[in-house]
C-alpha positions as MATLAB code, in Angstrom:
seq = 'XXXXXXXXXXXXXXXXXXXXXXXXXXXXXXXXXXXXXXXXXXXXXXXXXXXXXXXXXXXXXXXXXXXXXXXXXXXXXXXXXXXXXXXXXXXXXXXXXXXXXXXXXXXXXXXXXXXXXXXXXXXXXXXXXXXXXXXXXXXXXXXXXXXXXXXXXXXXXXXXXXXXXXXXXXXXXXXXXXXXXXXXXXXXXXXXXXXXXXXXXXXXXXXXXXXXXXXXXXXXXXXXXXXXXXXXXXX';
ca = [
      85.256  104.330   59.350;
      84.423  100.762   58.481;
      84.949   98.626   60.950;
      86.524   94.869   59.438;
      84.476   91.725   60.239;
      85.386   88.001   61.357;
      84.812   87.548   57.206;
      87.803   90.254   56.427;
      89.882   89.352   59.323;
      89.689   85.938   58.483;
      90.412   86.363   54.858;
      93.458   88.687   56.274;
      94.614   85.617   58.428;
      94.640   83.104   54.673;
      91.447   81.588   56.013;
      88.873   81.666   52.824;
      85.450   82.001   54.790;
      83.917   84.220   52.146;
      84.773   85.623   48.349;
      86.701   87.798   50.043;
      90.096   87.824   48.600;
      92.942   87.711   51.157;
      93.264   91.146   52.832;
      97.192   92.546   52.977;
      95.916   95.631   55.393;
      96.022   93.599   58.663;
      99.214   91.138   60.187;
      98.817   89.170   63.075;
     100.805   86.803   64.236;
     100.728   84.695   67.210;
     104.001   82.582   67.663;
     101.970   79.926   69.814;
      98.649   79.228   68.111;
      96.133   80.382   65.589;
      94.834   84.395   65.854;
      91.611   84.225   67.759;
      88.862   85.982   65.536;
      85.593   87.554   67.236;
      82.399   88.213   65.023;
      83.848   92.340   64.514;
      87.268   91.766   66.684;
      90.100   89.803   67.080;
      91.364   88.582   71.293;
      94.900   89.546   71.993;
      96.696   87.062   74.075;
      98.936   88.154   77.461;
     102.918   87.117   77.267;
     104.384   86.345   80.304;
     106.973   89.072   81.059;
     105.603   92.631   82.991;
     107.352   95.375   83.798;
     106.823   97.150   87.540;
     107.732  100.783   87.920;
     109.383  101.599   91.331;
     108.538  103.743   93.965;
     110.343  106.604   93.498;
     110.320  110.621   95.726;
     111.412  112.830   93.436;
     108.463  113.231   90.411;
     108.186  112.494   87.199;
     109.039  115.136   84.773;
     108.033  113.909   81.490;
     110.611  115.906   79.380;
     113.111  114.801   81.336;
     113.876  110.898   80.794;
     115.992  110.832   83.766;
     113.416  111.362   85.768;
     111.600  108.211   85.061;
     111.513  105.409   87.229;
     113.645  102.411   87.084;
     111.863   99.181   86.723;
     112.009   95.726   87.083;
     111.303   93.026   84.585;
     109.617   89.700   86.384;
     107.942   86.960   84.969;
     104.670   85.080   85.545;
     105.084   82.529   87.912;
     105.477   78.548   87.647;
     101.759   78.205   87.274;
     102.037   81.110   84.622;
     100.355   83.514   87.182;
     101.264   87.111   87.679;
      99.583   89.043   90.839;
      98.899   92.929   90.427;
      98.220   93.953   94.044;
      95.323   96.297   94.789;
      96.199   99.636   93.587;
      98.949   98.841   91.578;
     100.075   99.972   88.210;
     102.203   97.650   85.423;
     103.096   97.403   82.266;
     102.814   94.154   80.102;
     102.494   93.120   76.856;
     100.721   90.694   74.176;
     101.977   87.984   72.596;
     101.187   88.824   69.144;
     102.958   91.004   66.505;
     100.582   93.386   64.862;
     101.245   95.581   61.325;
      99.184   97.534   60.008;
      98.715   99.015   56.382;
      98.599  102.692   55.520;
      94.969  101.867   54.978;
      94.014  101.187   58.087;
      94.215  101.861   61.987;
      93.262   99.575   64.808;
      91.654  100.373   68.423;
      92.294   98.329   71.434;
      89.525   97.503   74.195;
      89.461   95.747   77.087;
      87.427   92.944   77.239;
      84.390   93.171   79.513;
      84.670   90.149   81.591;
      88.208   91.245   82.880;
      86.988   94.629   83.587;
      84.459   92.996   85.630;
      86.847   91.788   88.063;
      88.097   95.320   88.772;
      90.943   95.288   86.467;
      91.647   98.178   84.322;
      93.314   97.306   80.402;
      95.038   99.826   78.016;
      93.866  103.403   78.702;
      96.079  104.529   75.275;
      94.769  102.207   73.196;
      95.082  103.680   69.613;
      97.033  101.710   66.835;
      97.936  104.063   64.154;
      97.970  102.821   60.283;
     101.701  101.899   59.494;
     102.563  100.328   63.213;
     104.460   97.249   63.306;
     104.947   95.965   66.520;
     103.779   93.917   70.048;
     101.206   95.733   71.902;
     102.144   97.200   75.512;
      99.187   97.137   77.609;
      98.931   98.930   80.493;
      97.150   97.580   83.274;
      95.480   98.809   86.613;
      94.059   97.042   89.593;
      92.284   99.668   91.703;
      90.394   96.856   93.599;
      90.991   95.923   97.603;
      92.188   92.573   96.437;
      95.152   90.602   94.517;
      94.048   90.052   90.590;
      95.826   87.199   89.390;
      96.226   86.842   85.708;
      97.227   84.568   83.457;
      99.729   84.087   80.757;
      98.124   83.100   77.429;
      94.529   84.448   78.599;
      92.741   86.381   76.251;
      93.424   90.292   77.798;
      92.410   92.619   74.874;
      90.271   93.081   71.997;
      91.269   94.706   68.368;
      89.181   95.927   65.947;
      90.658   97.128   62.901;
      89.013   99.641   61.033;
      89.544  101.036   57.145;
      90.384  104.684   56.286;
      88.459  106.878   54.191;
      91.938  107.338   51.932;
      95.531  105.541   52.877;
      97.324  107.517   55.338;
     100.020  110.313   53.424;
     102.490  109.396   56.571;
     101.901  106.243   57.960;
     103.581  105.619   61.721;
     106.355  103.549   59.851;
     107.494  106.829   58.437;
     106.869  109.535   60.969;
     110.476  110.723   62.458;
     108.473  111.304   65.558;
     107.414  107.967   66.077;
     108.761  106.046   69.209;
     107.365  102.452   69.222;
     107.334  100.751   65.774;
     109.050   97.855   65.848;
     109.139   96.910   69.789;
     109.396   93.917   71.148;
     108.094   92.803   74.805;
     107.470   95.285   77.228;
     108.438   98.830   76.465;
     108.206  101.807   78.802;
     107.227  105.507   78.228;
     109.083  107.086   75.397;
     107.087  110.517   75.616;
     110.507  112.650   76.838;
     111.367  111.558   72.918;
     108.370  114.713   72.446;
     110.372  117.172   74.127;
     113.944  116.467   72.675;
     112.293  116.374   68.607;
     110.866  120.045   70.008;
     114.186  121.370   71.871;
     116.178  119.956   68.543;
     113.576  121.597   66.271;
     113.682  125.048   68.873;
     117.080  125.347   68.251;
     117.175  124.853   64.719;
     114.863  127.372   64.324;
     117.101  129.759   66.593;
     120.079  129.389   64.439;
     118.873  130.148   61.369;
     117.996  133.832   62.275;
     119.808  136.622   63.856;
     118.292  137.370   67.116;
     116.532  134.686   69.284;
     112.749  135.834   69.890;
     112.978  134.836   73.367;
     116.241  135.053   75.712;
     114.109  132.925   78.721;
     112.990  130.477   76.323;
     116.784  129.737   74.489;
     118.020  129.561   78.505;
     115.513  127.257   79.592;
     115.997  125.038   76.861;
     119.551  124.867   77.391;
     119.082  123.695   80.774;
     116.726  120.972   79.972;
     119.268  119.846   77.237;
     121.795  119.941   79.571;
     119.265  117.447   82.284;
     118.473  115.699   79.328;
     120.209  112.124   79.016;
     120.716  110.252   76.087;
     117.002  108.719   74.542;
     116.844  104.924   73.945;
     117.008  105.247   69.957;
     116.932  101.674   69.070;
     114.180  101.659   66.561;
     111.281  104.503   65.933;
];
């Protein structure tokens, strides 16, 4: 894949640095101040609103969204600080909106100088061709000590990079897509998985005459049953 330089990113952005002609593959848009283009990359900015899972003793079960834990939304303080103690996990999220083409998909890295301070950025960071969208980040501090950071600072990098041929499905289109269109911080969506596959099981069960698996048609009813209602606001 080709990987889009500060000359096509630019041109993408209606700055004319080049003969490139303006590039429709690639949307950002930052509400408070120009995108900030890097010689193959372009810096995502933090936003100031994070999103802290609590503690919780019962586990996790991802097919089973009631399971998950609650969390609570805070904001960066009056200095625009937010501090991730050591060994804590939280979610956050940029302050651009990115969209995508079909012809293209973008990858998210973390930039080296905040990784040198111990703090870990995005560990899914795969933006698939047809996304529109902010960015949830997730971020790590497995350090002994308090990592402060700041809203507006420059947390992640983009690269955006052009498909051999336009994707047949983009993510805009996919039924099983969860996150197009969020806005802010948005928590795990993966039980959405398990109820397209229980839906899909049981449609499969109904259209023949005997079920190829009693267990399986029991098991799924009880997980249906456990199931709650998924958040089906957009994707």
């Amino acid at each position: 894949m080709t990987v889009l330089s500060d000359h096509d990113l630019s041109a993408a952005f209606g700055r004319q640095v080049s003969d490139i002609q303006d590039r429709p593959d690639v949307e950002i848009h930052r509400p408070n101040g120009e995108p900030t283009i890097q010689p193959s990359s372009v810096d995502l900015h933090l936003d100031d609103q994070f999103c802290v899972p609590k503690s919780q003793k019962t586990p996790i079960k991802i097919d089973q969204r009631e399971s998950y834990p609650q969390y609570d939304y805070e904001l960066t303080d009056e200095n625009g600080y937010f501090h991730i103690k050591p060994n804590q996990f939280v979610l956050a999220a940029t302050t651009e909106e990115i969209t995508l083409s079909e012809n293209v998909v973008g990858f998210l890295w973390g930039r080296s100088s905040v990784g040198r301070l111990g703090l870990f950025v995005e560990n899914a960071g795969l933006v698939d061709a047809g996304f529109s969208g902010d960015i949830t980040l997730e971020l790590y501090n497995p350090t002994n000590n308090t990592i402060a950071v700041k809203e507006g600072m420059r947390i992640v990098q983009l690269t955006v990079h052009e498909l051999t041929t336009e994707a047949a499905e983009p993510y805009d289109e996919q039924v099983t897509s969860k996150y197009n269109g969020q806005s802010g911080v948005t928590p795990s969506r993966l039980s959405h998985d398990f109820e397209l596959q229980r839906n899909s099981t049981r449609t499969s069960s109904s259209a023949v005459s005997q079920p190829s698996s009693k267990r399986i048609s029991e098991e799924d009813s009880r997980s249906t049953e456990q199931t709650s209602d998924f958040d089906n606001d957009y994707e």
